[in-house]
N, C-alpha and C positions, 0 to 999 in steps of 0.2 A: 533965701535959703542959706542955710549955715552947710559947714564942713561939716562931716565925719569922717574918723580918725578909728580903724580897728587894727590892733596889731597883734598877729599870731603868731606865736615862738616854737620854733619846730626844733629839730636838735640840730640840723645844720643849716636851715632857710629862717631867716624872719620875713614873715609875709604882711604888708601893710596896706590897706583896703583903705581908698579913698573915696569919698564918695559926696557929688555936692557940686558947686559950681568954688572954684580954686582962686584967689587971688593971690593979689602979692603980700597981705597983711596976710595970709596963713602962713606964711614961709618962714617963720618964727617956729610953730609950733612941727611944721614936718620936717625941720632940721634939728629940733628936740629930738624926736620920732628916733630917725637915724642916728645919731650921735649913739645912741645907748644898745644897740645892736652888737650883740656878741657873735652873730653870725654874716652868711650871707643876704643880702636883703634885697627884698622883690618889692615893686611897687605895684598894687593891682590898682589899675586906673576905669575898671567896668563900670563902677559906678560917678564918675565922673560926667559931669556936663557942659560944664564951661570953663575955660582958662584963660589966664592974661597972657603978656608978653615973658612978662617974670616969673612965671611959671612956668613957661614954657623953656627958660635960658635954666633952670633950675633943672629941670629934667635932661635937659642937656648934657650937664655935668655932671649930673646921678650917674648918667646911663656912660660917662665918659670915665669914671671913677668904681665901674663894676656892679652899679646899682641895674637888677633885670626888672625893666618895664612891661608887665603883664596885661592883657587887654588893653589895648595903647590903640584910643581911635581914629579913625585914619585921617581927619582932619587937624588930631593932633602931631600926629607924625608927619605930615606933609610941611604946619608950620615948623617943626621941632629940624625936618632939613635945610628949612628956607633961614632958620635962624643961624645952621651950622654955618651953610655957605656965606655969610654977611661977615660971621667972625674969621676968616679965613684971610 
């Protein structure tokens, strides 16, 4: 299964819909994503399935850099603490 990438431009949110099982060879294209955001940007992760480790350190510093993680499942949050505590 491949990624999908939707990105909605609101007047002061961009909101960016992921959806798919995440690796680390996407991390190219959802740092495209972001880079071009003239707003605040939200990640919506509902449609998400699976994730690496690098994905997971990648959301780390979205969410450490103001990026709001939307639907964020709790297996990913759980690892996304476990990784905080390891860099510390």
């Amino acid at each position: 299964m491949t990624i999908r990438i939707e990105k909605e431009i609101q007047k002061l949110k961009t909101k960016i819909r992921l959806s798919g099982r995440l690796q680390s060879k996407h991390l190219g294209a959802l740092k495209t994503q972001l880079e071009g955001a003239q707003s605040r940007i939200a990640l919506d992760l509902n449609g998400v399935t699976l994730v690496d480790v690098e994905i997971v350190r990648f959301l780390n510093d979205c969410e450490k850099n103001g990026v709001e993680l939307l639907h964020c499942w709790p297996y990913i949050q759980e690892w996304m603490s476990r990784e905080k505590g390891r860099e510390e």
